[in-house]
C-alpha positions in Angstrom: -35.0 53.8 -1.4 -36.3 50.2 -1.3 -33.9 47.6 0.8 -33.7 43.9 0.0 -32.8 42.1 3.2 -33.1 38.5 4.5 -33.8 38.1 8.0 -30.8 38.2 10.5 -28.2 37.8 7.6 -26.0 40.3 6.7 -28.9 42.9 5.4 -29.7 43.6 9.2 -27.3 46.1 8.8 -27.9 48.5 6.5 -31.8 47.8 7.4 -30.7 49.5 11.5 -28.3 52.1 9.6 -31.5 52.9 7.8 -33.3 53.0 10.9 -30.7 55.0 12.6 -30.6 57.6 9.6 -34.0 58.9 9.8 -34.0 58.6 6.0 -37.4 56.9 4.3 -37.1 53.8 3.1 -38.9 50.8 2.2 -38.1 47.3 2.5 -39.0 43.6 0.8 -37.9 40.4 2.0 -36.0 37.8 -0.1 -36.6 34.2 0.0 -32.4 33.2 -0.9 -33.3 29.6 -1.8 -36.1 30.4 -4.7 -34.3 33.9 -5.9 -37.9 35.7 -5.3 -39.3 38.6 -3.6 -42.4 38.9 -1.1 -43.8 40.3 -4.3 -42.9 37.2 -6.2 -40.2 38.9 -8.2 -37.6 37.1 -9.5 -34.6 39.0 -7.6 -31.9 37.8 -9.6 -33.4 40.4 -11.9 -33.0 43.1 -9.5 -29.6 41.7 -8.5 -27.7 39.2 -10.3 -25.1 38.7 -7.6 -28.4 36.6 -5.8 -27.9 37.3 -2.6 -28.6 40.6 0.0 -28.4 42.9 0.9 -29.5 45.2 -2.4 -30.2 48.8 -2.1 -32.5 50.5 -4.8 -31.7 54.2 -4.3 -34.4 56.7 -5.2 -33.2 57.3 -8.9 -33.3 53.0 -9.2 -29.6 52.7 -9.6 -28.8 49.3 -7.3 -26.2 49.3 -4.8 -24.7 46.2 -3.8 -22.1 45.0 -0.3 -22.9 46.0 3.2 -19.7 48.0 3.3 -20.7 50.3 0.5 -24.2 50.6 1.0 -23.8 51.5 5.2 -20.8 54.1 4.2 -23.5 55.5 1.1 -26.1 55.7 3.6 -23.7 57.6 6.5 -23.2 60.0 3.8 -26.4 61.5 3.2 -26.7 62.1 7.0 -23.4 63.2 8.2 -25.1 65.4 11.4 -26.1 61.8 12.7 -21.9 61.2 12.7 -22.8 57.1 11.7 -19.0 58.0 9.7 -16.4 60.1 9.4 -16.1 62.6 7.2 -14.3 61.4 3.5 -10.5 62.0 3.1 -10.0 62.0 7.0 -7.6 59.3 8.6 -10.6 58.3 10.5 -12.7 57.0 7.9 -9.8 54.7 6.8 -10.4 53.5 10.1 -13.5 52.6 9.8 -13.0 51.0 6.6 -10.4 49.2 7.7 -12.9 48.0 10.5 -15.6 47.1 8.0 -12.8 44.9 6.0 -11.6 43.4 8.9 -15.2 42.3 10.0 -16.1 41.2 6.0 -13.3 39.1 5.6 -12.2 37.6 9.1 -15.4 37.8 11.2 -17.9 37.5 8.7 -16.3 35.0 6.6 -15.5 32.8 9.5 -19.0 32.0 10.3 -19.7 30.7 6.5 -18.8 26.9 7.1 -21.5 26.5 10.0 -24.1 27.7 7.5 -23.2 25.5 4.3 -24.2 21.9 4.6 -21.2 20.4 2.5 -18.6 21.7 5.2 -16.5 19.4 7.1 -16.0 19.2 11.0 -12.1 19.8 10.2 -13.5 23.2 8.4 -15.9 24.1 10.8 -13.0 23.0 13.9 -10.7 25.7 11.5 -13.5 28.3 11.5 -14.0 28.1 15.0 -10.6 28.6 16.2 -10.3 31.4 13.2 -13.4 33.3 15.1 -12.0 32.9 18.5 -8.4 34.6 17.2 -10.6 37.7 16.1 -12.8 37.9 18.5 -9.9 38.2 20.9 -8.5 40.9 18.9 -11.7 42.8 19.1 -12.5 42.4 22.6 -9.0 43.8 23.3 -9.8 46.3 20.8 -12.6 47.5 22.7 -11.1 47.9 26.3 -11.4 51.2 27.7 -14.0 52.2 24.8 -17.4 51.6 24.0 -17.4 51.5 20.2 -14.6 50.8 17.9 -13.8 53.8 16.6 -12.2 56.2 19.3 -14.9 58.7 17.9 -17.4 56.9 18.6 -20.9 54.8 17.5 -20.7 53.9 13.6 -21.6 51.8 11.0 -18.8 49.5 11.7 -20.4 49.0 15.0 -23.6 47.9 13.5 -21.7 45.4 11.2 -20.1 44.0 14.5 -23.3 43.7 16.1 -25.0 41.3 13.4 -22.2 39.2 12.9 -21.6 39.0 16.9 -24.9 37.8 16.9 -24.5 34.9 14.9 -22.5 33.2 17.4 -26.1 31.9 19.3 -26.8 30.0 16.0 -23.5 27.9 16.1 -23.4 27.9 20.3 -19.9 30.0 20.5 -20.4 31.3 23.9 -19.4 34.7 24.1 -18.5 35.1 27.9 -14.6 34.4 27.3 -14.3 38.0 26.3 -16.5 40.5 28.4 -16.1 43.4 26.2 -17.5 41.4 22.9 -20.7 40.9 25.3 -20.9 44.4 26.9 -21.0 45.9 23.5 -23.7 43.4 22.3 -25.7 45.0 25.7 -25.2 48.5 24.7 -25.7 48.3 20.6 -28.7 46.0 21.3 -30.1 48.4 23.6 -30.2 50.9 20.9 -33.9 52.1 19.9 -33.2 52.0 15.9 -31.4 48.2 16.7 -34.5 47.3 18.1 -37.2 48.7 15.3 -35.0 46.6 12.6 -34.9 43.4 14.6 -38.5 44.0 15.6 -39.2 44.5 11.5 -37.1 41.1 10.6 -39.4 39.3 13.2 -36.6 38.7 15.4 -37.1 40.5 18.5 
């Protein structure tokens, strides 16, 4: 399999579930402004969408979206327990975790990283983040990970985006349970090969 990431976007996850899978792999970085490859492809040939992460599995069929490829990756290595099983009421967990991160996490960061965007929109954005994160850090009392069963690729999702927040100076320290969980998924030895890999540890 052959992962297209950025560094510290969105790809960082699937690049540690990769690392936390055991599975081989290879990676190539994208430059997102030219549409080309370390190997000077053009990558909106390998994926017209333009942007990462891209996974090539082994029979070259492309999978697209963090949610999709992290679950597809979970899948082929169910002893590591990175998902529930399929058709269990805890895997509709997690994807409603992995939604909820996309969409109201994820999303909210957007304006900061888009030149055209308005202090009103970023002001929105901001208090937008701080409603989730507030959800989340309740969320996590009593529990290290988000799912009661335990460390999963929604957890890695949380940890990139979480990260973020040093790039547009939101201070985490309002909720200690967003910045114990940063601690302990950081700490993690696969977290640390793929941030080491992106150059950013």
């Amino acid at each position: 399999m052959k992962l297209y990431f950025s560094p510290g976007v969105c790809s960082l996850s699937p690049h540690i579930v990769l690392e936390e899978s055991g599975l081989s792999f290879e990676t190539e970085q994208v430059d997102l402004r030219k549409k080309t490859t370390a190997s000077g492809a053009d990558y909106s040939e390998i994926n017209p969408k333009g942007y990462v992460p891209a996974l090539v599995l082994d029979n070259g069929v492309l999978l697209t979206e963090g949610p999709a490829i992290v679950q597809y990756l979970a899948d082929q290595v169910p002893d590591k327990q990175l998902a529930p099983a399929n058709g269990t009421l805890a895997r509709y967990q997690l994807q409603s975790w992995l939604t909820f991160i996309g969409t109201e996490v994820h999303k909210s960061f957007t304006p900061f990283f888009k030149p055209d965007s308005t202090p009103e929109m970023k002001d929105a954005a901001r208090a937008n983040l701080e409603r989730r994160l507030g959800y989340i850090n309740t969320e996590l009392a009593g529990r290290e990970y988000l799912l009661p069963e335990g460390y999963s690729v929604a957890d890695i999702y949380l940890f990139v985006v979480l990260g973020w927040s040093r790039l547009i100076k939101l201070d985490l320290t309002p909720w200690p349970q967003l910045q114990a969980f940063q601690a302990r998924v950081g700490a993690r030895p696969a977290v640390q090969r793929a941030l080491k890999a992106e150059g950013l540890a």
